[in-house]
C-alpha positions in Angstrom: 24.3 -18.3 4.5 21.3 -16.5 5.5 18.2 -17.0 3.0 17.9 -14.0 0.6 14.9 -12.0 1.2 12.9 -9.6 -1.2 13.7 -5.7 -0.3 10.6 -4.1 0.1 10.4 -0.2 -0.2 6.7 0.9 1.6 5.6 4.4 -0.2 3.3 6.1 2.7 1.7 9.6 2.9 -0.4 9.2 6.4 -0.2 7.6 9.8 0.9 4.1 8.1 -1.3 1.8 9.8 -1.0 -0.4 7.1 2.5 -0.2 7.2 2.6 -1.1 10.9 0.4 -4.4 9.9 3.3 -5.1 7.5 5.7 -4.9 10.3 3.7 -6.7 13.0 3.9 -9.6 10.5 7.8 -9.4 9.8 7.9 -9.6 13.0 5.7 -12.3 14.1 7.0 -13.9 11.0 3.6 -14.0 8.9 6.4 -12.3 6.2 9.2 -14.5 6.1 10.3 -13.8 2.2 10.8 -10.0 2.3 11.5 -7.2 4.4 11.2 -3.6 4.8 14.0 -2.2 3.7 12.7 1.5 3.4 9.7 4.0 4.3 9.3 6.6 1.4 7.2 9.4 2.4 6.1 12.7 0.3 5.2 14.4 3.5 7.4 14.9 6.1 5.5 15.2 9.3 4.1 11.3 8.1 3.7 9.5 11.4 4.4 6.3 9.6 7.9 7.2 9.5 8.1 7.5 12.9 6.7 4.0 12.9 9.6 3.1 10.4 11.9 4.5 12.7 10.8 2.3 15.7 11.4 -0.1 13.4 14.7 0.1 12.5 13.8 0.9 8.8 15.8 3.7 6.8 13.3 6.6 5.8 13.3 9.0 3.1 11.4 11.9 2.3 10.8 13.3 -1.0 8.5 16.7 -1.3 7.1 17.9 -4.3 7.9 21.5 -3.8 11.6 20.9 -4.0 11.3 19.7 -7.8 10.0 22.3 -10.7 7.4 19.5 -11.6 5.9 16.1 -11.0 8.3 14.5 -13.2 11.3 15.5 -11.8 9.8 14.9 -8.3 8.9 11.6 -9.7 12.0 10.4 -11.3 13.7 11.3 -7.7 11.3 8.7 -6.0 12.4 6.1 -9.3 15.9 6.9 -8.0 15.7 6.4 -4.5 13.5 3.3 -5.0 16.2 1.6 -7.3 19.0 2.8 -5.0 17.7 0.6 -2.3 17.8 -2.2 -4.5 13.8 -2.6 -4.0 12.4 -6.2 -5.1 8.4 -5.2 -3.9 6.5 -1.5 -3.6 3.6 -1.5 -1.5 1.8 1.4 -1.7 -0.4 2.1 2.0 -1.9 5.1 1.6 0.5 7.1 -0.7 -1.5 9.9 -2.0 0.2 10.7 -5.5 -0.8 9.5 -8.3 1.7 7.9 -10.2 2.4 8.2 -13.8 2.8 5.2 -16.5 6.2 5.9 -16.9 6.5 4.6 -12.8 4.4 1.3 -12.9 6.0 0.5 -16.1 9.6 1.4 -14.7 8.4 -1.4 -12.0 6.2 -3.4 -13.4 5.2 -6.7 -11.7 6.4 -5.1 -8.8 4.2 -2.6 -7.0 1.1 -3.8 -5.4 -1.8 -1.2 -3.3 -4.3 -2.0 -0.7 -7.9 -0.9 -2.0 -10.7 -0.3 0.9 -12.9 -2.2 -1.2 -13.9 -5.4 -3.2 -12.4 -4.3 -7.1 -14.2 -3.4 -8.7 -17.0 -2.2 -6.7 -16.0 1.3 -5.6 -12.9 1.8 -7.5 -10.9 4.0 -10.0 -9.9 7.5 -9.7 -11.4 9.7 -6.8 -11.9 6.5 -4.3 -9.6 6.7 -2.1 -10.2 6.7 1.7 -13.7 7.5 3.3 -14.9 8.8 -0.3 -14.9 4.6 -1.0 -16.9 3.7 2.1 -19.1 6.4 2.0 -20.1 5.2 -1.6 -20.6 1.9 0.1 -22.9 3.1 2.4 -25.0 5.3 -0.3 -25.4 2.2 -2.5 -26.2 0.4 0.5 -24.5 -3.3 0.0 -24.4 -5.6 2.6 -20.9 -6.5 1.6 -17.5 -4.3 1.1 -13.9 -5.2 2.1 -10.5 -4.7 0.6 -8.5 -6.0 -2.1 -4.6 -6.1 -2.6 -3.8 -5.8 -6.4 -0.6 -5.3 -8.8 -0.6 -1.5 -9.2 -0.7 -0.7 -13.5 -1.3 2.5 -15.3 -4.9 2.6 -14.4 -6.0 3.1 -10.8 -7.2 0.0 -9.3 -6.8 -1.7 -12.6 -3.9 -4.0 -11.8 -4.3 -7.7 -11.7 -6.0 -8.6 -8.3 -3.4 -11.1 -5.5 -6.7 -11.2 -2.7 -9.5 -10.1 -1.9 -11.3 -10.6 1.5 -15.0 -9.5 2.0 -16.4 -7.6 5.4 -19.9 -7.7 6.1 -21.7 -3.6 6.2 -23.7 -3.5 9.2 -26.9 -1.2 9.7 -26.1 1.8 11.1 -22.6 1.8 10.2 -21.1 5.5 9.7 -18.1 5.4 6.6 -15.8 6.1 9.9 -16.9 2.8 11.6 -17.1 0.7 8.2 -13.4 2.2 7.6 -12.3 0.9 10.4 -13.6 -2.4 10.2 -12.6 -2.5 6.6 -9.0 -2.2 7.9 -9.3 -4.4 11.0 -10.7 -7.4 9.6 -9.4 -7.3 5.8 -7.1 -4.9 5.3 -4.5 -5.4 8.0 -4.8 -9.2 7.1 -4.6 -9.8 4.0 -2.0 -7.2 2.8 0.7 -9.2 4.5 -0.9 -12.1 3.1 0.0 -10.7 -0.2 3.4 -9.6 0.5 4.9 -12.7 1.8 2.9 -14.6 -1.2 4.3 -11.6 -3.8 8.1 -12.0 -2.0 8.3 -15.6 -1.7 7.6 -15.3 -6.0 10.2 -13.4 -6.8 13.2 -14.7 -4.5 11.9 -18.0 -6.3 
């Protein structure tokens, strides 16, 4: 009998690069306790579902304009998660917000990628080049990213890993966002979700 693995349900909004990384390492089998069982997108021209599908991964798409209100648009996400019978959420780059009613319907359960060290350059409003351009106008030396357990406050959850990148002079938030995600990001959020998976089929 094959080993059971955690389902893991990726909630994406962009491009999904860090949802490729998570696939690279299925694949390579860096991630040996989980898989990708769906890409859930709130926009539908989201290239990381075109990664998803060259994958093999199911995809769903869920836009805010077909429900009268972020609840309801919401509670269809809830339903489509649980449907799929999801053990882990990983948000990589989802851009909504979600409401305490979610993280406590999954508590335990969801964990983010943060372009930072938490909890430096955190909270609500950081997200994306807003976090390394506050890097850059405080001018530390060192950033990086941080995978955490997503709660009702942003960034607040309890931190799995952290990994530190050094700011160079002359860096441009563009260049330090990519390093960021080169030589943190796409390695430690992996990290986490085999460590995160190989908890919970425990």
């Amino acid at each position: 009998m094959a080993e059971r693995k955690a389902r893991i349900t990726v909630l994406v909004s962009g491009g999904g690069t860090n949802l490729q990384a998570i696939l690279d390492a299925q694949k390579s089998g860096k991630i040996k306790s989980g898989e990708v069982s769906l890409v859930l997108s709130n926009k539908a021209d989201a290239y990381a579902l075109e990664r998803a599908k060259n994958a093999g991964v199911s995809t769903a798409v869920i836009l805010k304009k077909d429900y009268p209100g972020a609840k309801e648009f919401e509670k269809a996400i809830i339903e489509t998660i649980d449907n799929n019978n999801t053990d882990l959420i990983v948000l990589a780059g989802f851009m909504v917000i979600l409401s305490e009613e979610f993280t406590r319907h999954f508590e335990g359960r969801i964990i983010n990628v943060h372009p930072s060290l938490i909890p430096s350059f955190c909270g609500e409003g950081f997200y994306g080049l807003r976090v390394h351009e506050a890097a850059l106008a405080k001018g530390v030396k060192v950033t990086g990213a941080t995978v955490h357990f997503v709660n009702e406050i942003p960034d607040g959850g309890k931190i799995i890993m952290q990994k530190a990148v050094e700011v160079l002079d002359g860096d441009s938030p563009e260049v330090l966002q990519k390093r960021v995600m080169e030589q943190a990001e796409w390695q430690i959020l992996p990290a986490a979700v085999e460590k995160v998976c190989s908890e919970i089929i425990k």
